[in-house]
py3Dmol code that shows the C-alpha trace and the ligand (Angstrom):
import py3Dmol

protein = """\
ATOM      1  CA  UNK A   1      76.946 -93.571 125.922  1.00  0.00           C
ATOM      2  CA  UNK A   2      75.665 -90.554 127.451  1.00  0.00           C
ATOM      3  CA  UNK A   3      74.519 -88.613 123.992  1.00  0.00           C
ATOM      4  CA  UNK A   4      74.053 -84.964 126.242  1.00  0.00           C
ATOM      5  CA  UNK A   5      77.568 -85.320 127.117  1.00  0.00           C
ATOM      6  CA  UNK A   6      79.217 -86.096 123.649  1.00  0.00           C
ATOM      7  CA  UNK A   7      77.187 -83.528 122.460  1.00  0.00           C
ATOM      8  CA  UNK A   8      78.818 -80.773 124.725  1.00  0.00           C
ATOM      9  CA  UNK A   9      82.216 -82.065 125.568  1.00  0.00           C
ATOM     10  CA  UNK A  10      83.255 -81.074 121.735  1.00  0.00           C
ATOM     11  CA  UNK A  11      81.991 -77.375 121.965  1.00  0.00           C
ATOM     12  CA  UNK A  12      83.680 -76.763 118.422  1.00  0.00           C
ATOM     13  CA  UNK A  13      85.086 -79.900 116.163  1.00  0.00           C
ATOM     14  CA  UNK A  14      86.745 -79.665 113.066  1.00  0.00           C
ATOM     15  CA  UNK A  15      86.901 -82.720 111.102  1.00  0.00           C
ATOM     16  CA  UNK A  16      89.243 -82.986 107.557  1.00  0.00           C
ATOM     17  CA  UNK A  17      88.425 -79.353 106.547  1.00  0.00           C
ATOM     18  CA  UNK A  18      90.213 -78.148 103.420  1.00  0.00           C
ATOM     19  CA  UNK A  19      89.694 -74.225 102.019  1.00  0.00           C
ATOM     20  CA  UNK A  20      90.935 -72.184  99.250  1.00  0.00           C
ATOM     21  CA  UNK A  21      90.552 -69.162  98.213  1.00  0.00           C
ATOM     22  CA  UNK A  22      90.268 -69.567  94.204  1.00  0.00           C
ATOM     23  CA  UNK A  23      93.540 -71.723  93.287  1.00  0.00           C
ATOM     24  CA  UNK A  24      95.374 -71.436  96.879  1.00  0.00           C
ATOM     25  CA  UNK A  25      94.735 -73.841  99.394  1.00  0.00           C
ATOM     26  CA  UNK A  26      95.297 -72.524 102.841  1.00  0.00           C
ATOM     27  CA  UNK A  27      93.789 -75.446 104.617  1.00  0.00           C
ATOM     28  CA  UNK A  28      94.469 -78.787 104.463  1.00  0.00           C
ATOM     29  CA  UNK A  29      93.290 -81.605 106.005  1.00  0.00           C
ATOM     30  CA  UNK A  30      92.732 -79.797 109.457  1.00  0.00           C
ATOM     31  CA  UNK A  31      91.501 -81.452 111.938  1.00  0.00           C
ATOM     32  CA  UNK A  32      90.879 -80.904 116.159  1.00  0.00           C
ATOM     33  CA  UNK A  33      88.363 -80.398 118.438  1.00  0.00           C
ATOM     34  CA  UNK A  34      87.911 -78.218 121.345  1.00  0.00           C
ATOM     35  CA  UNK A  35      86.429 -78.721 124.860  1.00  0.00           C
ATOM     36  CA  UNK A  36      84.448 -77.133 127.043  1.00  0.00           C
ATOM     37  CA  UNK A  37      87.552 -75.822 129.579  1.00  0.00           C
ATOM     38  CA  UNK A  38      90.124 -75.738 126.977  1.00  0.00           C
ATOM     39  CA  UNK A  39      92.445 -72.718 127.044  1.00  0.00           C
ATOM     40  CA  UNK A  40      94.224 -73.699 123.631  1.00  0.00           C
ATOM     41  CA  UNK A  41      96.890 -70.768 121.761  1.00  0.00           C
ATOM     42  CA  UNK A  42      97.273 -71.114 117.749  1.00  0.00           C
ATOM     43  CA  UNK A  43     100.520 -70.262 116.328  1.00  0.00           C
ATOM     44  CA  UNK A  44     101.858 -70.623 112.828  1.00  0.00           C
ATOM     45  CA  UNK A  45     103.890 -68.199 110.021  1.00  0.00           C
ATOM     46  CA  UNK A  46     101.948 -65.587 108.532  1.00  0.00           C
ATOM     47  CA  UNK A  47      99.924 -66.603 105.690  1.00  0.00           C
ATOM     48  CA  UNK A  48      99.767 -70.489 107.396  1.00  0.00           C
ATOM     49  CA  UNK A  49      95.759 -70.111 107.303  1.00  0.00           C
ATOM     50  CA  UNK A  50      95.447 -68.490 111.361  1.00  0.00           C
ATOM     51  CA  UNK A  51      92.703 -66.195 110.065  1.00  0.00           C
ATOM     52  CA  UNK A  52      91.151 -67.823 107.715  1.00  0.00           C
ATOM     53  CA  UNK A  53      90.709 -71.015 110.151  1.00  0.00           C
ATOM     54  CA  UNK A  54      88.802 -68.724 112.958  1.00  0.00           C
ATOM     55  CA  UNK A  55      86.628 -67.268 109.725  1.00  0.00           C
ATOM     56  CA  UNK A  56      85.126 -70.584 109.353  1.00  0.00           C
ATOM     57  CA  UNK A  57      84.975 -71.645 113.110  1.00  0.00           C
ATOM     58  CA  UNK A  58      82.707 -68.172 113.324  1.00  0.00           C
ATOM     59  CA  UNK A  59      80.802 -69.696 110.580  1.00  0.00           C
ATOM     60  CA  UNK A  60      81.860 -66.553 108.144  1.00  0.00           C
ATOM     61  CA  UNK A  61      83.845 -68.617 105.461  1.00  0.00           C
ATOM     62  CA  UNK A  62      82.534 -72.148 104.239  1.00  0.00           C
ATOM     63  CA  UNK A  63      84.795 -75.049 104.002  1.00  0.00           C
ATOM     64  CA  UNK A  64      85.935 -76.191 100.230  1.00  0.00           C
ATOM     65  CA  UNK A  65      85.045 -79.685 102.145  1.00  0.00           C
ATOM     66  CA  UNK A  66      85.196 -81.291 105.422  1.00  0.00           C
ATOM     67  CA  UNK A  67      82.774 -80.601 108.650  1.00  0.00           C
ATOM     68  CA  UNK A  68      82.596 -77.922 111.232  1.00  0.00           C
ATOM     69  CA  UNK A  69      80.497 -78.517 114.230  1.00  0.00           C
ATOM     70  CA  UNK A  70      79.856 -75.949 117.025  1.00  0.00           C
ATOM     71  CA  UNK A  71      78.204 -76.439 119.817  1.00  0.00           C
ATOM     72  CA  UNK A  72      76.912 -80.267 118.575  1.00  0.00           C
ATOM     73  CA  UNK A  73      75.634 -79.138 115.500  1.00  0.00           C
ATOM     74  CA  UNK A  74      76.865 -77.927 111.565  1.00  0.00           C
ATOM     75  CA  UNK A  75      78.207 -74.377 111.776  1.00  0.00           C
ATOM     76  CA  UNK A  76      75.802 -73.388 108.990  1.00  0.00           C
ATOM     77  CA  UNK A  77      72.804 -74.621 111.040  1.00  0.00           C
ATOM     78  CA  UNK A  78      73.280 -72.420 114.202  1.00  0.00           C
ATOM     79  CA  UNK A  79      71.270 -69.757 114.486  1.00  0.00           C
ATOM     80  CA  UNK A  80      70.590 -67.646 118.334  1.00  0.00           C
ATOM     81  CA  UNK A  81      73.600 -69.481 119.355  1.00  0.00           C
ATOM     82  CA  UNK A  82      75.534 -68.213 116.984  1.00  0.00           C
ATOM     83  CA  UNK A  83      76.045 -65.093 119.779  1.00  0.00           C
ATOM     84  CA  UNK A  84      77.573 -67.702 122.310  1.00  0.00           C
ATOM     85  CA  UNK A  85      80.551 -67.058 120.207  1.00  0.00           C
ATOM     86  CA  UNK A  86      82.510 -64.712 122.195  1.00  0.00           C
ATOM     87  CA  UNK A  87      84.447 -63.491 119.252  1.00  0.00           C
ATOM     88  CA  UNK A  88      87.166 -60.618 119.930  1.00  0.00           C
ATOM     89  CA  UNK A  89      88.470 -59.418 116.585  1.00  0.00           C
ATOM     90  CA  UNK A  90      92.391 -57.536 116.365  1.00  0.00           C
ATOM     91  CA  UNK A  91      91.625 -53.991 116.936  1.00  0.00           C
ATOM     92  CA  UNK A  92      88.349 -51.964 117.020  1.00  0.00           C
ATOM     93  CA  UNK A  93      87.089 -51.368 113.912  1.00  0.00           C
ATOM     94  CA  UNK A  94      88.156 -47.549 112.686  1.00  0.00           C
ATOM     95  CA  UNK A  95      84.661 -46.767 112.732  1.00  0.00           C
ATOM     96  CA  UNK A  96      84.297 -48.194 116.574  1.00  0.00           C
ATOM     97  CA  UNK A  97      87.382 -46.061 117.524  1.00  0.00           C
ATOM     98  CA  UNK A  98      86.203 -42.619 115.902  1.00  0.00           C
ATOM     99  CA  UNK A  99      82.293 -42.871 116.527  1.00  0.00           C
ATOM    100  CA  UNK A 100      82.177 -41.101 119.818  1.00  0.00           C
ATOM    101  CA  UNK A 101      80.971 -44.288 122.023  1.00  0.00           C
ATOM    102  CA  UNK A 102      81.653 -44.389 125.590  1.00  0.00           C
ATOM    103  CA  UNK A 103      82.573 -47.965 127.209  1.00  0.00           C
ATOM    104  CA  UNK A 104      79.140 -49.110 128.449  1.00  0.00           C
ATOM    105  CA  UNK A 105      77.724 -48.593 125.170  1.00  0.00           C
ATOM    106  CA  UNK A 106      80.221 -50.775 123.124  1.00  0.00           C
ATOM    107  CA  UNK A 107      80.011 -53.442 126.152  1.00  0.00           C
ATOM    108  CA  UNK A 108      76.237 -53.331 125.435  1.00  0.00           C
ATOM    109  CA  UNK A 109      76.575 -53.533 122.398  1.00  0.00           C
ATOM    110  CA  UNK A 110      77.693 -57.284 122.876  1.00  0.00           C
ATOM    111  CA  UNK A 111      74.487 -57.822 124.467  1.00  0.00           C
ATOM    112  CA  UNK A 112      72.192 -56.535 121.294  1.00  0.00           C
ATOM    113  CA  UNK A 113      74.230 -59.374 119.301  1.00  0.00           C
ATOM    114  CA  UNK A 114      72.059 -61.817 121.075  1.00  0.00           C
ATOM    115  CA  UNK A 115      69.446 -61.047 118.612  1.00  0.00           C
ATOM    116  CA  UNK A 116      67.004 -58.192 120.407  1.00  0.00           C
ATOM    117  CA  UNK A 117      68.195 -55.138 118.382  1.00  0.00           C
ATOM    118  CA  UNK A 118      65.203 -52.945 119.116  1.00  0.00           C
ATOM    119  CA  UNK A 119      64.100 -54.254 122.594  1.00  0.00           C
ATOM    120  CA  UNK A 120      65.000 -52.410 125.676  1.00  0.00           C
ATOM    121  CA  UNK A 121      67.685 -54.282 128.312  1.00  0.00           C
ATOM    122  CA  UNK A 122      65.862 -56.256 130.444  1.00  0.00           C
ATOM    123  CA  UNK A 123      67.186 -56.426 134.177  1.00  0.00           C
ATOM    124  CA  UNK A 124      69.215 -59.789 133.203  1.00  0.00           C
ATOM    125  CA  UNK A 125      71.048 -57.861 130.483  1.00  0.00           C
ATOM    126  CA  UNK A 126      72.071 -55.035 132.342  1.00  0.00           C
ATOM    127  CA  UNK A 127      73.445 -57.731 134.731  1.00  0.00           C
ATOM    128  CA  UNK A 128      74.939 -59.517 132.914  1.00  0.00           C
ATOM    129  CA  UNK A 129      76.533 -56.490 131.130  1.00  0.00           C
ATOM    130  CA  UNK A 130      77.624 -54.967 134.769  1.00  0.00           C
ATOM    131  CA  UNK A 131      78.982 -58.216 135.280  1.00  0.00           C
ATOM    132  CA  UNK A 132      80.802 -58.439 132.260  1.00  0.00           C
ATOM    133  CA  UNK A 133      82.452 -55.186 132.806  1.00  0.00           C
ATOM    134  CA  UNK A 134      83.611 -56.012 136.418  1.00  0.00           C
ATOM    135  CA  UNK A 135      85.189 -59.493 134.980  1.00  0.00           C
ATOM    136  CA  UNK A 136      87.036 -56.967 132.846  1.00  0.00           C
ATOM    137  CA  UNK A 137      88.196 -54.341 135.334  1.00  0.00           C
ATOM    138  CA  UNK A 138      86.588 -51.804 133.455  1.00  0.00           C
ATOM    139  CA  UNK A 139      83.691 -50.878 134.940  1.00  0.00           C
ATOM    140  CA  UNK A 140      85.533 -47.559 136.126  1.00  0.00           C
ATOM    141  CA  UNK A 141      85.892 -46.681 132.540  1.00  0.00           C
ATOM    142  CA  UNK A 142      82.104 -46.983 131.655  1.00  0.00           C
ATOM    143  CA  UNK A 143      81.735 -43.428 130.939  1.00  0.00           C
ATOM    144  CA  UNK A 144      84.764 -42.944 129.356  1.00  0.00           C
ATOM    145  CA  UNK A 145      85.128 -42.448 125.306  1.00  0.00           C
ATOM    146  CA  UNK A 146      86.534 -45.440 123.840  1.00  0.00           C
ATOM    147  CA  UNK A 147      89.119 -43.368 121.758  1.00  0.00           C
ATOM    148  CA  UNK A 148      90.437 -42.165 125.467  1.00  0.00           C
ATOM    149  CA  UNK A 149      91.506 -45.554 126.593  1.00  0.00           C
ATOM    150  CA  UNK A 150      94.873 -47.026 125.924  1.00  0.00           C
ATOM    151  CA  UNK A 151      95.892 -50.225 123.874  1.00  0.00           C
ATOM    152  CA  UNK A 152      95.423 -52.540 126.440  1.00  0.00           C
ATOM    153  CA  UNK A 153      92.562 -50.918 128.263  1.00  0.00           C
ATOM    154  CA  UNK A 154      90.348 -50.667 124.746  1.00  0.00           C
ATOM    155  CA  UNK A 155      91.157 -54.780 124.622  1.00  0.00           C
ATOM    156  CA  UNK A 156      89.724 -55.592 127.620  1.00  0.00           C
ATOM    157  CA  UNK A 157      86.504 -53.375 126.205  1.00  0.00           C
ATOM    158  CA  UNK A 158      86.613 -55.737 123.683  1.00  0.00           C
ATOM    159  CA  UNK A 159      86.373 -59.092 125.761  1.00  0.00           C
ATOM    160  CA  UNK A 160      83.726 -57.560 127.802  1.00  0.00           C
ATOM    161  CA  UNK A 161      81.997 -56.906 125.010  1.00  0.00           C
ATOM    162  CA  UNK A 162      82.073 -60.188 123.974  1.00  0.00           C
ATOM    163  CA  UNK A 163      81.471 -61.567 127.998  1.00  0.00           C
ATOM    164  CA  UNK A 164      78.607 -59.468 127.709  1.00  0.00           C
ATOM    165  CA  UNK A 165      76.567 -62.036 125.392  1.00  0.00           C
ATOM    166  CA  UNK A 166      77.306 -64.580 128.008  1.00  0.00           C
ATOM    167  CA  UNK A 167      79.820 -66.700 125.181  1.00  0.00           C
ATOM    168  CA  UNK A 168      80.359 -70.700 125.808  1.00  0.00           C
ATOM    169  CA  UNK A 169      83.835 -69.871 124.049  1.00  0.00           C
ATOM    170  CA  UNK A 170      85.663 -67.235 123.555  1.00  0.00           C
ATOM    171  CA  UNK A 171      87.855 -66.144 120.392  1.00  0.00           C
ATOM    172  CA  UNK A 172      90.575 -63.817 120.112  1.00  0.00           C
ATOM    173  CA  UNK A 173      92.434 -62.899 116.893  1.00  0.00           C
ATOM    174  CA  UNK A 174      96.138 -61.649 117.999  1.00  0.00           C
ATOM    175  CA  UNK A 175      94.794 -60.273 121.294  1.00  0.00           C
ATOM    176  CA  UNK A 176      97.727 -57.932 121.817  1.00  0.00           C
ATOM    177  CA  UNK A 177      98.311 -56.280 118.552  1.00  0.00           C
ATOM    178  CA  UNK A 178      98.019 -52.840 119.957  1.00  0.00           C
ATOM    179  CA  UNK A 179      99.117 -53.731 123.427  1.00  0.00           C
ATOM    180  CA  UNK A 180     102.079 -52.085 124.979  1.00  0.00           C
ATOM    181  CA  UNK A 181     105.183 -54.726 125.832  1.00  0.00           C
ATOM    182  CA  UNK A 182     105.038 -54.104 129.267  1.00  0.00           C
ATOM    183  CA  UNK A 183     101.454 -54.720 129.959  1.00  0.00           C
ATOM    184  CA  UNK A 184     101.024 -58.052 127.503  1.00  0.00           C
ATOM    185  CA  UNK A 185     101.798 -60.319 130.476  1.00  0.00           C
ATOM    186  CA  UNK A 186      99.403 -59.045 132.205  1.00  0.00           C
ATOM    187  CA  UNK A 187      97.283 -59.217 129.721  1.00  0.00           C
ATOM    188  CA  UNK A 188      97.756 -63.405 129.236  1.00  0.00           C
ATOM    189  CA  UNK A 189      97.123 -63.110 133.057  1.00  0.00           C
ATOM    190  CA  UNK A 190      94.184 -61.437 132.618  1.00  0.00           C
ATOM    191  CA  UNK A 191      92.959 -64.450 130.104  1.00  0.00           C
ATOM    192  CA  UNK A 192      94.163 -66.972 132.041  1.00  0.00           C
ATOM    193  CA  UNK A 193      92.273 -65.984 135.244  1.00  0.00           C
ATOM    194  CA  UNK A 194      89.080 -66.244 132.794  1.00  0.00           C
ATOM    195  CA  UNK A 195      89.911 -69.625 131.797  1.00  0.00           C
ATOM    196  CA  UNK A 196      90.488 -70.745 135.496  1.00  0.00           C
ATOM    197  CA  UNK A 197      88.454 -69.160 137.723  1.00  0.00           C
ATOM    198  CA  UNK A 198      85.525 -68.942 135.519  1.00  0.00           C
ATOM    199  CA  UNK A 199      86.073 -71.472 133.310  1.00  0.00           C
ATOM    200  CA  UNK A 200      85.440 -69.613 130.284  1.00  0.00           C
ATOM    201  CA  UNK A 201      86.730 -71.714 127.153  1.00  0.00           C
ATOM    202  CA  UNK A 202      89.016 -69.811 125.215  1.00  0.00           C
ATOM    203  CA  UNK A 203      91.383 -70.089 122.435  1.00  0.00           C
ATOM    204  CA  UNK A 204      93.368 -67.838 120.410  1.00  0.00           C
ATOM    205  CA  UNK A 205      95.772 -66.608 117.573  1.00  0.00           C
ATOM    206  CA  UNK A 206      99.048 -65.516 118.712  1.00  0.00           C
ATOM    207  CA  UNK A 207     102.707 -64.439 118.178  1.00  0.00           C
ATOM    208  CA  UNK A 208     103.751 -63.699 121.397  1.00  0.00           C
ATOM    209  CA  UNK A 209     105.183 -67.580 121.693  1.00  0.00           C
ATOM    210  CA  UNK A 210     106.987 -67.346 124.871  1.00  0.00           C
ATOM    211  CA  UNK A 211     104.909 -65.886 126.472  1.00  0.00           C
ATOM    212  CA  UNK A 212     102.022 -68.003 125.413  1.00  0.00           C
ATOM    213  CA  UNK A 213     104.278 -71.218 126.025  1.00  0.00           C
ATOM    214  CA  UNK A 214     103.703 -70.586 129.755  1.00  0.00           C
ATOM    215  CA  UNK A 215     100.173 -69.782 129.595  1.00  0.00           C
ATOM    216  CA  UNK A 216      97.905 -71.886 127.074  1.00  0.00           C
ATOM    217  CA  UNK A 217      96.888 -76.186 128.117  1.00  0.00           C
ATOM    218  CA  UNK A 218      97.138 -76.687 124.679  1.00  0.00           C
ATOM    219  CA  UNK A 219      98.647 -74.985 121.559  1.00  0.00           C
ATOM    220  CA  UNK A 220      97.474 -75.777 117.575  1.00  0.00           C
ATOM    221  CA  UNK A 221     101.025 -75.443 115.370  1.00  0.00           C
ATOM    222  CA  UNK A 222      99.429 -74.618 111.950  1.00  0.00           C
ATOM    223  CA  UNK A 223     101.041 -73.957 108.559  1.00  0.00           C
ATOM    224  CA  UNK A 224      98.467 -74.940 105.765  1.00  0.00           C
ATOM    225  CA  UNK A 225      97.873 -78.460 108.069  1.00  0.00           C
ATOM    226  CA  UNK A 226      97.737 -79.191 111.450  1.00  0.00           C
ATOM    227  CA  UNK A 227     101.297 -79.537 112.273  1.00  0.00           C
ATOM    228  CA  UNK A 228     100.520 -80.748 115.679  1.00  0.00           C
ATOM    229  CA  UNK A 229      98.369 -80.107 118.283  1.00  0.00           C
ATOM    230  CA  UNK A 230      98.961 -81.280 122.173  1.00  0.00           C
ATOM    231  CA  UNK A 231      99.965 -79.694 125.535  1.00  0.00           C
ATOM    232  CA  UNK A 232     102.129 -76.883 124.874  1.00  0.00           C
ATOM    233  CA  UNK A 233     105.206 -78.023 126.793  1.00  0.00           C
ATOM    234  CA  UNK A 234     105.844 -80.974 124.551  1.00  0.00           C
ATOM    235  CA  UNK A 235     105.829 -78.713 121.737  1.00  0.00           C
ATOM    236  CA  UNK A 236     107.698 -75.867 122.237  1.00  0.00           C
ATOM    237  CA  UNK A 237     111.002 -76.961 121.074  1.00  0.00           C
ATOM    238  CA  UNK A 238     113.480 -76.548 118.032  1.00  0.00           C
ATOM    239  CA  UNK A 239     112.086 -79.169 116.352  1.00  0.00           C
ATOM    240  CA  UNK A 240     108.107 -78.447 116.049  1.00  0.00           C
ATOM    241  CA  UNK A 241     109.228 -74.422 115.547  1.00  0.00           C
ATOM    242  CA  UNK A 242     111.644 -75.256 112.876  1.00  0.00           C
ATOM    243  CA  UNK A 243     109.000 -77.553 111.159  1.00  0.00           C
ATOM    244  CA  UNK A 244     106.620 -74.837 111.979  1.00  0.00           C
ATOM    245  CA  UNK A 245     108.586 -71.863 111.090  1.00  0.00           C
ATOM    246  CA  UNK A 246     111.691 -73.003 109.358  1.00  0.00           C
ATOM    247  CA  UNK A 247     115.255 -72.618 110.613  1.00  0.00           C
ATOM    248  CA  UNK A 248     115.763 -69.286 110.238  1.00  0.00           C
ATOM    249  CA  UNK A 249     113.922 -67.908 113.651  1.00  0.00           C
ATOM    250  CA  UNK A 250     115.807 -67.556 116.743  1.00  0.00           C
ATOM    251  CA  UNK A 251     113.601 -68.287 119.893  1.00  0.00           C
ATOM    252  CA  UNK A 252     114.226 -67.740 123.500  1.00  0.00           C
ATOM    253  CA  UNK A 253     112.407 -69.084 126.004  1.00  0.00           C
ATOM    254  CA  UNK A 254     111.569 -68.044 129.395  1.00  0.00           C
ATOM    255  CA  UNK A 255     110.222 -70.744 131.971  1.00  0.00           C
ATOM    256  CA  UNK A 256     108.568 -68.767 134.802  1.00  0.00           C
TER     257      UNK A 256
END
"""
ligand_1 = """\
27
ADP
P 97.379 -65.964 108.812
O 96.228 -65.461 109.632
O 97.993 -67.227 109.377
O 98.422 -64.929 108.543
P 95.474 -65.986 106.638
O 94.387 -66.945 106.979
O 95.204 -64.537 106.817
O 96.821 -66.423 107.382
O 95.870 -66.168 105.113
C 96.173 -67.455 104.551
C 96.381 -67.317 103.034
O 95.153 -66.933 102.436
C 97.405 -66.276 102.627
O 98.135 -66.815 101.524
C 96.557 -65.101 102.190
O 97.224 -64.383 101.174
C 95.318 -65.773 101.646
N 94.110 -64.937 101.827
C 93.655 -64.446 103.003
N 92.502 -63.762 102.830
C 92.231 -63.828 101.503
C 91.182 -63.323 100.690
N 90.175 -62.618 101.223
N 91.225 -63.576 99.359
C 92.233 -64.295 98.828
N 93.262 -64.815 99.538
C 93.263 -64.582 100.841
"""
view = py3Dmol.view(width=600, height=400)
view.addModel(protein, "pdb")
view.setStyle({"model": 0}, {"cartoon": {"style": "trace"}})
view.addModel(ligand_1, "xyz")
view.setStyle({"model": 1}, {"stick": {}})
view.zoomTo()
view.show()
């Protein structure tokens, strides 16, 4: 067996993790692993453990038991690569939003993660932080307040933020709370060109199911426990949302 390979094909495994916060268990049992290439959606009800579960992916939030291994090793034990976690939170942080930062600065800002707080951008950095702007369609924006920009437009400061430390994976908590209807499809098609043509890993939190349905390889149903986890067209049906969600949603589907 070809150890260099097992080591990386798993970028992030999971294996029988339980959590609770005092007396409430909010995971159970979870387990699942994630490959490099993966483009993987997580839904579940509110409360079914979403945020909590990307917590102690991103190595914030320690299992009550169980293993979590990112890129081949414990979670606890990373430490420089612990930046090649592209991680893209819900919204800009109040303080992000009022501080008067223009775009390049916040993008940069991803960059500084890497560890080199007080060290000027080498050449490589300000590449990579061009590039991660252009990947973004932002790079008109650069000198543009963040508070100026609109829902959508502020997201994709986000992920370029996050490109910007050069991430094996990328992580998005409910990527389009903020997001105007009309431009969330564009959005996922925004994503989904990283995951295919540059074959960023990602996976993400989300509640825009149909949508989703059409877009993500694989999705993670989670309510407490895995539920299931597969490719998304065998699981988006009544039964695996009524387990999921109970009976009393309506869904609609559109196949596009
Ligand atoms: P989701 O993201 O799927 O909505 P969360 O992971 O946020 O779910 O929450 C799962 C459960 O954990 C909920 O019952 C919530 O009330 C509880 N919870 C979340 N954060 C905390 C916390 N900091 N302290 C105590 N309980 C929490």
């Amino acid at each position: 067996m070809n150890i260099f390979k097992s080591k990386t094909e798993n970028l992030i495994e999971l294996k029988n993790v339980n959590f609770s916060y005092g007396f409430n268990s909010v995971l159970e049992d979870v387990s699942f692993s994630v490959k490099v290439g993966d483009y993987i959606g997580i839904i579940g009800p509110n409360g079914g453990g979403k945020t909590t579960l990307l917590n102690i992916i991103l190595g914030l939030l320690k299992p009550t038991s169980g293993q979590v291994v990112v890129f081949g090793k414990p979670v606890g034990q990373l430490k420089k690569e612990r930046a090649q976690i592209g991680y893209v939170p819900q919204r800009l942080s109040q303080l992000d939003v009022n501080f008067p930062a223009t775009v390049y600065e916040i993008v940069s800002s991803g960059r500084t993660a890497l560890g080199n707080l007080f060290h000027q951008f080498t050449k490589h950095d300000k590449e990579e932080i061009e590039k991660a702007m252009e990947i973004a369609k932002i790079s008109q924006f650069r000198d543009k307040l963040i508070n100026s920009l609109s829902g959508g437009e502020r997201q994709r400061v986000m992920i370029a933020r996050a490109l910007a430390g050069s991430p094996k994976v990328l992580i998005l908590d409910e990527p389009t709370t903020g997001v105007d209807i009309s431009s969330q499809e564009q959005f996922y098609q925004f994503l989904a060109d990283l995951n295919h043509k540059h074959g960023l890993t990602i996976m993400f939190v989300s509640h825009d199911i149909d949508i989703i349905a059409n877009e993500v390889h694989s999705l993670l149903l989670l309510n407490k426990k895995v539920i299931s986890f597969g490719p998304a067209k065998d699981l988006i049906n009544k039964d695996y949302l009524e387990q999921l969600y109970g009976n009393k949603i309506n869904f609609t589907f559109h196949k596009h």
